[in-house]
C-alpha positions in Angstrom: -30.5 26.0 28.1 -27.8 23.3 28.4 -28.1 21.9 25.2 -28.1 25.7 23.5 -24.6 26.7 25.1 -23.3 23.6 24.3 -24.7 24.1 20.4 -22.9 27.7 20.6 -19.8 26.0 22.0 -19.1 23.6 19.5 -20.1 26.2 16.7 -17.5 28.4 18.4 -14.7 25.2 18.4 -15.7 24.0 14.8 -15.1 27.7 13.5 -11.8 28.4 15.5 -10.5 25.3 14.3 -11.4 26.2 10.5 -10.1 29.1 11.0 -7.2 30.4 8.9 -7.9 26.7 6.8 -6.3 26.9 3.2 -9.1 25.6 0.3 -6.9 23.5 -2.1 -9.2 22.3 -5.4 -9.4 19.3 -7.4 -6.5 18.8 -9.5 -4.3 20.9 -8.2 -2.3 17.7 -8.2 -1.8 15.5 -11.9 -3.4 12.3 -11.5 -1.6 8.9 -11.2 -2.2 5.2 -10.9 -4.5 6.4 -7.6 -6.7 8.8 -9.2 -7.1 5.6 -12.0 -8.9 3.7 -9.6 -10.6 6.3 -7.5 -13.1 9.4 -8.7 -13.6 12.2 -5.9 -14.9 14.8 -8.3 -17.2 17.2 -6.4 -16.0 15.8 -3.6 -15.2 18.2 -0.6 -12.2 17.1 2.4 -10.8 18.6 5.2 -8.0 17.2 6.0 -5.8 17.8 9.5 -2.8 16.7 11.4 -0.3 17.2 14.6 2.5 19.6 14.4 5.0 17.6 13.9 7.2 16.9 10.2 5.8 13.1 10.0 2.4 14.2 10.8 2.5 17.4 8.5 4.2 14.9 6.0 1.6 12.2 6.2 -1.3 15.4 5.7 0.4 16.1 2.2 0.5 12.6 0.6 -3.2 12.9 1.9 -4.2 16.2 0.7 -2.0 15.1 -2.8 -3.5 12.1 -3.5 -7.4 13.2 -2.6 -6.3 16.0 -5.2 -5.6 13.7 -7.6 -8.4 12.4 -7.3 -10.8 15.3 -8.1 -11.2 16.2 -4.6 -11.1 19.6 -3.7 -9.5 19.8 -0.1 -9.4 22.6 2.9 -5.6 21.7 5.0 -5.9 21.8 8.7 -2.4 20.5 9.1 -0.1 21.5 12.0 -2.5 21.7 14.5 -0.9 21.6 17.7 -2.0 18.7 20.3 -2.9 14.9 20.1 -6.0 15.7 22.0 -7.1 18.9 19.7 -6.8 17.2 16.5 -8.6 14.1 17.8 -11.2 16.6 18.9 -11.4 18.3 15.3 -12.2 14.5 14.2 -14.9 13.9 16.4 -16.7 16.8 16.1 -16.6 16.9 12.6 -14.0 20.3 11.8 -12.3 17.6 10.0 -12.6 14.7 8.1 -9.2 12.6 8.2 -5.8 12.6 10.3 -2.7 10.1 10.2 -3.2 8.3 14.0 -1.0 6.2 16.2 -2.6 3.0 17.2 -1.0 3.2 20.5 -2.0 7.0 21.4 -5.8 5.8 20.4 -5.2 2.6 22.6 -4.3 4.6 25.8 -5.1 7.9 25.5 -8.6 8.1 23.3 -9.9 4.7 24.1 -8.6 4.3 27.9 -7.9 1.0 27.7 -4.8 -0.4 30.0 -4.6 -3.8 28.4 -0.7 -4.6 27.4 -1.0 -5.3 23.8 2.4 -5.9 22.1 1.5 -7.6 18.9 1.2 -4.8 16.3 -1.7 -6.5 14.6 -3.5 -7.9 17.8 -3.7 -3.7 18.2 -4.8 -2.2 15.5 -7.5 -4.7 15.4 -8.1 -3.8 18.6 -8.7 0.0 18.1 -10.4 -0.8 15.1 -13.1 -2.2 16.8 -13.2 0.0 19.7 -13.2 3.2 18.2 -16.2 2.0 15.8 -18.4 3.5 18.4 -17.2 6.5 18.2 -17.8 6.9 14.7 -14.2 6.6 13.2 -12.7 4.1 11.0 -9.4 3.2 10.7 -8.0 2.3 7.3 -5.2 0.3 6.6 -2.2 0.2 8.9 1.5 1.2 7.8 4.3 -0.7 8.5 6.4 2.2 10.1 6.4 1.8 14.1 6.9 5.8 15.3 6.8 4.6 18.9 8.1 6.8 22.1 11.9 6.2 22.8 14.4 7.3 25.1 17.6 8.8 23.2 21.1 9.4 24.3 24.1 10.1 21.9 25.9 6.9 21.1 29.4 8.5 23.5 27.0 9.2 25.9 25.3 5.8 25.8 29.3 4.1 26.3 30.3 6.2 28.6 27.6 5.9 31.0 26.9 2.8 30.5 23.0 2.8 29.5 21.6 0.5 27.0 18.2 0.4 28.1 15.5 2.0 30.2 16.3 0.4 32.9 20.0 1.4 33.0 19.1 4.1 32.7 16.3 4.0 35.7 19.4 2.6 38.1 21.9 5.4 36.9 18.7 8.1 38.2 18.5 6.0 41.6 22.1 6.4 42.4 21.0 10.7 41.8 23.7 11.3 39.4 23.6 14.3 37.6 23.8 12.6 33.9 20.3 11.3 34.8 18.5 14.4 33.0 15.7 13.9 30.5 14.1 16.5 27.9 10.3 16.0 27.2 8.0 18.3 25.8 4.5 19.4 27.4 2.5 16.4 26.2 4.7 13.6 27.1 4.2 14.5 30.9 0.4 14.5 30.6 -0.1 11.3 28.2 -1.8 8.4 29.5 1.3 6.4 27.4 3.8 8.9 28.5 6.0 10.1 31.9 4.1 9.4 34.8 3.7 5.2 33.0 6.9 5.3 32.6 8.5 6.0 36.0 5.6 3.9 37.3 6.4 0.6 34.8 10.3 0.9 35.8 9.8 2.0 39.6 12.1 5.4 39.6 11.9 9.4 39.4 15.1 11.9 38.1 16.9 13.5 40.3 16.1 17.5 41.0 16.3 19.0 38.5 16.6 16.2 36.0 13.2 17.3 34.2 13.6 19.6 31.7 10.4 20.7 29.4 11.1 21.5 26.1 9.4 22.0 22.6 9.6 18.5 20.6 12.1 19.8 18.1 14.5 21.6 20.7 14.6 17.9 22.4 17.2 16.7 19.3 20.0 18.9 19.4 19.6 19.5 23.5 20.5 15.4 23.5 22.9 15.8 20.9 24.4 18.8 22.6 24.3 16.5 26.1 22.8 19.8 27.7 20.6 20.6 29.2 19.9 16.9 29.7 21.9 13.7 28.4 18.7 11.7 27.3 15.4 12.9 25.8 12.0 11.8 24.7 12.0 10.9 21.0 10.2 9.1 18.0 11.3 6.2 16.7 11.3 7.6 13.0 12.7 10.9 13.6 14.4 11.5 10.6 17.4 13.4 13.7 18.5 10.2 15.0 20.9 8.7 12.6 22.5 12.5 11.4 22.8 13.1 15.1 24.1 9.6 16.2 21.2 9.3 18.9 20.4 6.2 20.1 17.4 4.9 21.9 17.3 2.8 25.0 16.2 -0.9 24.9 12.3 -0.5 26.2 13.3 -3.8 28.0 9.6 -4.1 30.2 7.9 -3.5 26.4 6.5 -0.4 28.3 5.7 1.5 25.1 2.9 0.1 22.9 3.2 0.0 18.7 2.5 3.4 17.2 1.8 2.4 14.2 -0.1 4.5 12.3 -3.2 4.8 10.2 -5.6 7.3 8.1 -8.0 7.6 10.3 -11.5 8.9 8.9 -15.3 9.7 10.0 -17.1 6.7 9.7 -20.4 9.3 7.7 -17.3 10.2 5.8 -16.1 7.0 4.8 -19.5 5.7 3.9 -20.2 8.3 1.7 -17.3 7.4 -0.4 -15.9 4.0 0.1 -13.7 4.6 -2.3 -11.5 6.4 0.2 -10.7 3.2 1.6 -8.3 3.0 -1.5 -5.8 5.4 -0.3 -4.6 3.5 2.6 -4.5 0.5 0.5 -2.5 2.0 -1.7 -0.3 4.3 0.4 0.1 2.3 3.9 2.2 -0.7 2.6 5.0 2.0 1.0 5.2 3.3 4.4 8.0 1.2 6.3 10.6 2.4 9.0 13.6 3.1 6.6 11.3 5.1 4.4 10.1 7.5 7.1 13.5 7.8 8.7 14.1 8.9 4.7 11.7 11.3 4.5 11.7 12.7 8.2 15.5 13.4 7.3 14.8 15.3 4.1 12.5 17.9 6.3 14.3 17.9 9.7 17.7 17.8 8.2 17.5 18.6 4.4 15.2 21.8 5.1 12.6 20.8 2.7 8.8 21.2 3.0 6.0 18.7 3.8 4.5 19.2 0.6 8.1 19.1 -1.4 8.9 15.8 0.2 5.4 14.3 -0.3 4.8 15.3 -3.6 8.6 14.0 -4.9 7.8 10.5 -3.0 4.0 10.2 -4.7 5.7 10.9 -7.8 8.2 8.7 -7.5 5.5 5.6 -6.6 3.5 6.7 -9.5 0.5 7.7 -7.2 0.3 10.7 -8.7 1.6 12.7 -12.0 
């Protein structure tokens, strides 16, 4: 009996998380220098990612290039969640996502180990997640770690170049020690709770405020309803709205570096695949996804728009 309502359950989760999916066929997208080197005709992908513009960014170079390629592909981007899209993977609602190596380290994987080296890592969740049947492909260069941000006046005026100014500024209980998060930060194994632990200090009443991810920008720009916030590292926001982020000076935050991940079935089915993280990671650095970031955030542009252009333009696809 336990094993049938368990079957029924994850039929039930595999179908609400296909639901409303979008079937995008085979060369949809011209070919390029990848599709020279890899054949995916026939060839059937779902492909997913978080809600965010990187993530929904990173899902349409994927979705392009597998294209390209032959491929026909069914988009399960902008699902909302780290835990709900690693979920889709696992179960096998989906086939790829674009991962952080630190949310896998801490938050999928459990592990509390300190690793600061980028490479020391990814090898490291590499071989851990092995067992549970995904595969990482190659790593990009682009860090999109967790940061603290505060408007460059701000930052002057109060003082606070890293975390731990700012942890001293919420033990004195002034007012200016307010942070914006959104849901998922306070539940992460890598997020809040870590955080106040690693530099020994809580906000003031009232200094919480929860927010969705994209309302954190302009509230920290705005100084209201709280003077720091929660943000990526590669947010395209930062520079247009002079935000800086705090010096992480205990290296509390791990590398989020991040990686096509993909079903290990998958993966052996089509080697191949390996080629598109071979191909695509290394173009991947900080200034370039500050670049493109900026052209959705800021510029108003879709996902697709600003991944297609940027394939094009590295002659990855036609």
């Amino acid at each position: 009996m336990h094993r049938g309502v368990v079957a029924v359950l994850v039929t039930l989760l595999t179908s609400a998380l296909l639901a409303g999916c979008t079937t995008e066929t085979g060369r949809a997208t011209p070919p390029g220098s990848f599709a020279r080197d890899v054949d995916l005709t026939g060839q059937t992908y779902v492909v997913g990612s978080k809600e965010f513009d990187e993530q929904l960014l990173l899902c349409r170079m994927t979705i392009a290039l597998l294209q390209s390629a032959g491929a026909t592909v069914v988009q399960r981007c902008d699902t909302k969640g780290s835990e709900n899209v690693r979920s889709a993977l696992t179960s096998g609602a989906i086939d790829m996502y674009w991962e952080y190596t630190g949310t896998a380290w801490r938050t999928y994987l459990r592990q509390e180990a300190q690793l600061t080296d980028p490479r020391d890592l990814y090898e490291a969740v590499q071989v851990a997640d092995a067992a549970n049947g995904v595969s990482w492909l190659r790593q990009a260069p682009f860090d999109n770690t967790y940061a603290i941000g505060v408007t460059s006046a701000n930052a002057q005026r109060l003082g606070t170049r890293s975390i731990s100014d700012l942890a001293r500024l919420a033990r004195s209980g002034s007012p200016d020690a307010s942070l914006c998060i959104d849901q998922e930060f306070t539940g992460r194994e890598d997020g809040l709770v870590g955080l106040l632990r690693a530099y020994d200090f809580q906000f003031p009443d009232g200094g919480l405020n929860t927010l969705e991810i994209n309302g954190i920008y302009p509230a920290v720009a705005a100084g209201s309803p709280c003077v720091f916030g929660e943000v990526f590292a590669t947010d395209g926001r930062l520079n247009t709205l002079r935000i800086n982020t705090l010096n992480d000076d205990l290296g509390y935050f791990l590398p989020y570096q991040a990686a096509l991940t993909v079903r290990t079935d998958v993966l052996t089915r089509a080697p191949r695949l390996a080629l598109l993280g071979e191909r695509l990671a290394p173009m991947l650095t900080d200034q370039v996804m500050r670049e493109l970031n900026a052209r959705i955030s800021v510029g108003r542009r879709s996902p697709d728009d600003v991944a297609r252009t940027f394939l094009r333009e590295q002659g990855l696809i036609g």
